[in-house]
N, C-alpha and C positions, 0 to 999 in steps of 0.2 A: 532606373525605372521602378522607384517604389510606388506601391498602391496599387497595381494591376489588377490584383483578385484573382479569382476564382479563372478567369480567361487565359491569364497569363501563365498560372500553373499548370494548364491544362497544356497550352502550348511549350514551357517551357519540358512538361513529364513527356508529351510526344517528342519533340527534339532529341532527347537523351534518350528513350528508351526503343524508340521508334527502327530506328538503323540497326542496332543489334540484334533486334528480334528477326529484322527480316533476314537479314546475314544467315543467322541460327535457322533459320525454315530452309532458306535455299540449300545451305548447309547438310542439315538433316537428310531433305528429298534427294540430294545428289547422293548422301550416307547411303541411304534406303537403297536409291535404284541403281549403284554396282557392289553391292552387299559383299558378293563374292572374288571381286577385282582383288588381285596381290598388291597394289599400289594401297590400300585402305591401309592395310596391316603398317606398312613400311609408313603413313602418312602419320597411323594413330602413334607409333613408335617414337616418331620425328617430334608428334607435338608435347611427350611428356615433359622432355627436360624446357620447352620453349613456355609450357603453360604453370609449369614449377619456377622459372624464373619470375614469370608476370605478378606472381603470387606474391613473392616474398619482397620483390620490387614494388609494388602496392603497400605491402607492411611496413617497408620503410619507410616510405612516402609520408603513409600516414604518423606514425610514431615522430619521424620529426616535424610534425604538422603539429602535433598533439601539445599541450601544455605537460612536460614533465614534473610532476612531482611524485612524492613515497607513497602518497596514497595510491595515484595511477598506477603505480611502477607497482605498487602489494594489487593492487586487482587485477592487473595482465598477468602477474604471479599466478594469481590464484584461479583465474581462470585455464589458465593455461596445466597448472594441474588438475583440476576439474577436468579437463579436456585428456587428458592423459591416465587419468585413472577411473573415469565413470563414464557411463552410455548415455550421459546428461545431452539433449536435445543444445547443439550451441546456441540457438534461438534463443533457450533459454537465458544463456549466458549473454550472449550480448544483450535483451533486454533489461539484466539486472544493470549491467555497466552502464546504458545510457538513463535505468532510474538514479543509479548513483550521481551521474554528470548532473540529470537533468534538477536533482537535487538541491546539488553544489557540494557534494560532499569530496570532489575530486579536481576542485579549484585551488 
């Protein structure tokens, strides 16, 4: 379905962003209203290591999605000590990586 335009993005951005937001509200309002329930404690516990897996499950996903080469592999280097040794907004960093891609400097 190429050529949709401006219609189909709009459709295509509510489909994908649409369900998780509302998840995140219900989410939230149920957080909110038993703030003090002992089951919260014991839930937020539960979802560290489940949302630490989803993370790094995600990284790999992508990483072997990605075209490997030395240049990629020196700018995830280098980001990732950027990330480890300064208070640099990653924002920042990710937008340098996809100037780079968007470049071709990491083709």
């Amino acid at each position: 379905m190429e050529g949709v335009g401006l219609a189909g993005a709009l459709a295509a951005a509510t489909a994908t962003f649409a369900p998780p937001c509302a998840i995140y509200f219900a989410a939230f309002r149920l957080i909110r209203r038993f703030q003090e329930a002992h089951w919260q404690s014991v839930l937020r516990s539960a979802l560290i290591p489940v949302t630490t897996g989803l993370i790094i499950a995600s990284g790999i996903v992508m990483a072997q999605a990605a075209g490997i080469t030395w240049a990629a592999i020196a700018v995830t280097g280098a980001a990732a000590v950027f990330m480890l040794t300064t208070r640099l907004n990653p924002l920042w960093l990710l937008a340098a990586g996809g100037l780079l891609g968007g470049l071709g400097f990491l083709v």
